[in-house]
N, C-alpha and C positions, 0 to 999 in steps of 0.2 A: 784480103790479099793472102793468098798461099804463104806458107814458113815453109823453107826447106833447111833438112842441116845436112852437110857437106863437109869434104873430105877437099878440100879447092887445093889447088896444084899451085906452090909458090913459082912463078913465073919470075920475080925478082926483087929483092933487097936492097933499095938504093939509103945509104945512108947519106943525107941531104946536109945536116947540120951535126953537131955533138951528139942534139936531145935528140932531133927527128927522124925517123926512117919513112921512109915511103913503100911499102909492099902491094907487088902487084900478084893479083890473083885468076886463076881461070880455071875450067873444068871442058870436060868433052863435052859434055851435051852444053844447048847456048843457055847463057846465064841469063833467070826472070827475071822481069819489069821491075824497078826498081825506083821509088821516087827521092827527088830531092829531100833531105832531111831523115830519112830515114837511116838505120845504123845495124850494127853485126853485131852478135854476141861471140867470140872466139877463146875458143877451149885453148886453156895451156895445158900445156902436154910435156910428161916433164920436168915438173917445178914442182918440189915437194912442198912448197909454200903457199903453194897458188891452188885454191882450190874450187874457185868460182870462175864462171868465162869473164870476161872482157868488155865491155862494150864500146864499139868502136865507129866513128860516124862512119858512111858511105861517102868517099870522099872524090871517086868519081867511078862513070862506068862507061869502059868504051865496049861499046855494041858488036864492032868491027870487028876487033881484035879479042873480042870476047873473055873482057879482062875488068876484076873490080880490083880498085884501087881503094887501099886503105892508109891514110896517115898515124905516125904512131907514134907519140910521145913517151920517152922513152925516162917514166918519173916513178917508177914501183917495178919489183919484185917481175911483173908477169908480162910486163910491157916490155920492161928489160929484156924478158926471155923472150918473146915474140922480134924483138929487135936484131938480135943473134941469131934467126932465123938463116937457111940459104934458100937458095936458090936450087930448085928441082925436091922441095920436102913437100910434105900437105901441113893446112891449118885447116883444122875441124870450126866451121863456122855457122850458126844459126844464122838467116837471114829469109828475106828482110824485114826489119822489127820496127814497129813507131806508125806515126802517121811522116806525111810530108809536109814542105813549105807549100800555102798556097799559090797559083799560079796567076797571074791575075788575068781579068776577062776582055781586057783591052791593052794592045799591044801599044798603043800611045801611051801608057804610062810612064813615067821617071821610078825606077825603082833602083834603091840601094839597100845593098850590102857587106855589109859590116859586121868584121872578123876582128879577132885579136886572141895571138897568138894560134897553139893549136886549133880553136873556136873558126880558124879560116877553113876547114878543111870539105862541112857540106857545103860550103858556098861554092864552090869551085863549080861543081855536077848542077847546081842551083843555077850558077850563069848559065851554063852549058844551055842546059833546058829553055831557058829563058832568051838567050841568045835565037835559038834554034826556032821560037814561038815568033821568033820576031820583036822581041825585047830587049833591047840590048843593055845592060842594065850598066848601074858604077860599082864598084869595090873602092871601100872604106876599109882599107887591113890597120892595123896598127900594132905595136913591138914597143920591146923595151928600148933594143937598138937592131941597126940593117942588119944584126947577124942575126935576129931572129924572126926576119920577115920570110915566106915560106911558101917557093911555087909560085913567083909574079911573072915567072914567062907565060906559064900555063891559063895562070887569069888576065892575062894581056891577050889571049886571042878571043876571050868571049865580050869584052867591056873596057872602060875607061877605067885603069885603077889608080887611084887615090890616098897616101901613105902619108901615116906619121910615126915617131918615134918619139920616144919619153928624152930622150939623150939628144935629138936632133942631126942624128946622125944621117938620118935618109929620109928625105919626105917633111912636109912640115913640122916644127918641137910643138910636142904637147899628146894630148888625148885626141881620139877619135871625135868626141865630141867639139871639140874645137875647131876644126879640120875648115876651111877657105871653101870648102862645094857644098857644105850646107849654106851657104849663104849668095854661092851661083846659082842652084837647081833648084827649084821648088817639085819637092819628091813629091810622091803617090803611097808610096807601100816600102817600108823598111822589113826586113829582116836580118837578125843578128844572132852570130855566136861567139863564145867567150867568155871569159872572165866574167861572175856573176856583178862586180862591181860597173864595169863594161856596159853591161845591156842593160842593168838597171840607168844607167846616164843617157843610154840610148833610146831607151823606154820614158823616161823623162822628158826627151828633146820629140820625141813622137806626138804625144800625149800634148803637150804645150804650144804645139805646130796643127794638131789634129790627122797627123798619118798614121795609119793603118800601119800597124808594126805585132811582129811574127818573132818570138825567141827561141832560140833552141835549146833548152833546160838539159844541163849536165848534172843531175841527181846521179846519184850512185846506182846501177840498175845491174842488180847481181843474175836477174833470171831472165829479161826482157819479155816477160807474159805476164806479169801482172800479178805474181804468188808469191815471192818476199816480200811483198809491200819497205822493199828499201828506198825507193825512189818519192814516195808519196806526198805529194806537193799541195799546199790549201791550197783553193779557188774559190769566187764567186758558186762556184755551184757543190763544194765541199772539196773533200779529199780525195785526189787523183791520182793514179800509179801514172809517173811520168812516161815511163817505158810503154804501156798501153794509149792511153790519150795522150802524149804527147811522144818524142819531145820536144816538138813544133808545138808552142802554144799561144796563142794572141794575146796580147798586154791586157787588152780587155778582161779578161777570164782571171790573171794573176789578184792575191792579196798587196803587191807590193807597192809601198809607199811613193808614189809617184805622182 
């Protein structure tokens, strides 16, 4: 798939919560194909601190309106700066980098997805997709509490969404793993992003159920090509730059203890 890097026109800066902003982006000509899972590298500009791009998931893309939305946790130095951003500036961004979630080959499937915290954020474009395939799939978001649950109107119109919190403040108390609709649906295909503690629990309940489960590995990916080797993950088949082969990668493939 083609890389382009770009000069994207800030369309808008919604600040959602404390930590998260939401930035929507667009350019003249229409923006490329783009799949579930895949992410941005985003140059800070600006920040004498910051001297690596960013890597940010795709966290949805409206075709229409000709617009990529990116989520943006707002926990360092360059995110910070990207967060302070306005409205009518550019962000210099590499895209689009990684591979994607797969999609599955029969629209009868039960497929969920399962988010926690920032980790929600390809899922969103992932229902989309999947919604659109004729999939309609579940969301499993989970939070410390409801002030950190993020965009549930938005995944209310692709799926049934399904919530919990640590504090029991919204949604059932507990972990994702716990959650009342693993034990209604007998799923097909999980994917998950999140907390690495998160998707290894999730990767556990896959694995012990026998479904086909998809992670999306947040390794640290200072170049998204494959040449810092900062991101490089053991696998079944050796050592992988996550930003290249993944960071959609199937439990199968992982070293981790599950």
């Amino acid at each position: 798939m083609k890389k382009y890097i770009s000069d994207l026109k800030i369309v808008s800066v919604e600040h959602i919560s404390d930590k998260y902003v939401l930035v929507k982006l667009t350019q003249d000509a229409k923006l490329p194909e783009m799949l579930p899972g895949q992410f941005v590298e985003v140059r800070v500009d600006d920040s004498p601190s910051t001297f690596l791009r960013r890597p940010i998931s795709v966290n949805f893309v409206d075709y229409d309106a000709n617009e990529l939305w990116l989520l943006v946790a707002a926990v360092g130095e360059g995110t910070r700066h990207i967060s302070g951003l306005q409205a009518g500036g550019v962000l210099n961004c590499m895209f689009p980098l990684g591979n994607g979630f797969t999609m599955p080959s029969d629209k009868t499937e039960n497929v969920l997805l399962v988010g926690g915290g920032v980790g929600v954020a390809p899922l969103l474009y992932f229902g989309k997709c999947l919604d659109e395939a004729g999939c309609r799939p579940v969301f499993l978001l989970g939070a410390r509490s409801g002030m950190d649950l993020l965009m549930l109107d938005e995944f209310r119109k692709y799926g049934r969404v399904c919530l919990t919190t640590e504090d029991g403040t919204v949604g059932e108390c507990g972990f994702v793993t716990n959650h009342s609709v693993l034990g209604e649906i007998k799923f097909d295909r999980i994917a998950t992003c999140g907390p690495k503690p998160m998707m290894v629990a999730v990767a556990k309940y896959a694995k012990a159920n026998g479904i086909e489960c998809e992670v999306s590995l947040e390794n640290m990916m200072a170049c998204g090509l494959g040449a810092c080797l900062c991101c490089v993950e053991k696998t079944v088949k050796g050592n992988v730059c996550v930003c290249k082969e993944g960071p959609v990668i199937n439990i199968k493939q992982l070293l981790w203890q599950i």
